[in-house]
Residue, then its C-alpha position, 0 to 999 in steps of 0.5 A: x270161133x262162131x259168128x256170135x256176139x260175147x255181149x249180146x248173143x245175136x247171131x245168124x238169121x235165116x231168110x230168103x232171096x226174093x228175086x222180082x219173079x218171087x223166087x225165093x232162095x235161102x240166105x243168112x242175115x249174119x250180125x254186124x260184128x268187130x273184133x275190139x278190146x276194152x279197157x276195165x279200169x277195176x280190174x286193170x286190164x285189157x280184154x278182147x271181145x267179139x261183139x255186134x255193133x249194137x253192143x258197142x252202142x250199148x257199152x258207149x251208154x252204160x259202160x263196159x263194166x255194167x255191159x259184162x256183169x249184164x252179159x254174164x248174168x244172161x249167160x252169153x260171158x263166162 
């Protein structure tokens, strides 16, 4: 499984190392993500989603419900 967000979508950025002589070599800025499972108390079920640490943020203030039919109807959740 690709390095991507289920909720939000973010994933990899590219960028350079800058060392002090200014050289610059490519690099990838990878998203912040955990492995966690949610409860859904209208469905009685337990889910597992890959997920950045902004989108737990997000799921701690609207809640898990609201973050997934959000997530849906942008397209990232199937």
């Amino acid at each position: 499984m690709s390095r991507v967000c289920e909720l939000t979508g973010k994933k990899a950025m590219v960028g350079n190392n800058v060392s002090h002589a200014m050289n610059r070599t490519k690099r990838k800025f990878h998203a912040n993500l955990v492995k966690k499972r949610f409860y859904i108390p209208e469905e009685d079920s337990w889910i597992t989603l890959k997920v950045s640490t902004s989108a737990l943020k997000t799921i701690n203030k609207i809640g898990i419900s609201a973050a997934i039919k959000e997530a849906k109807s942008k397209g990232f959740l199937k």
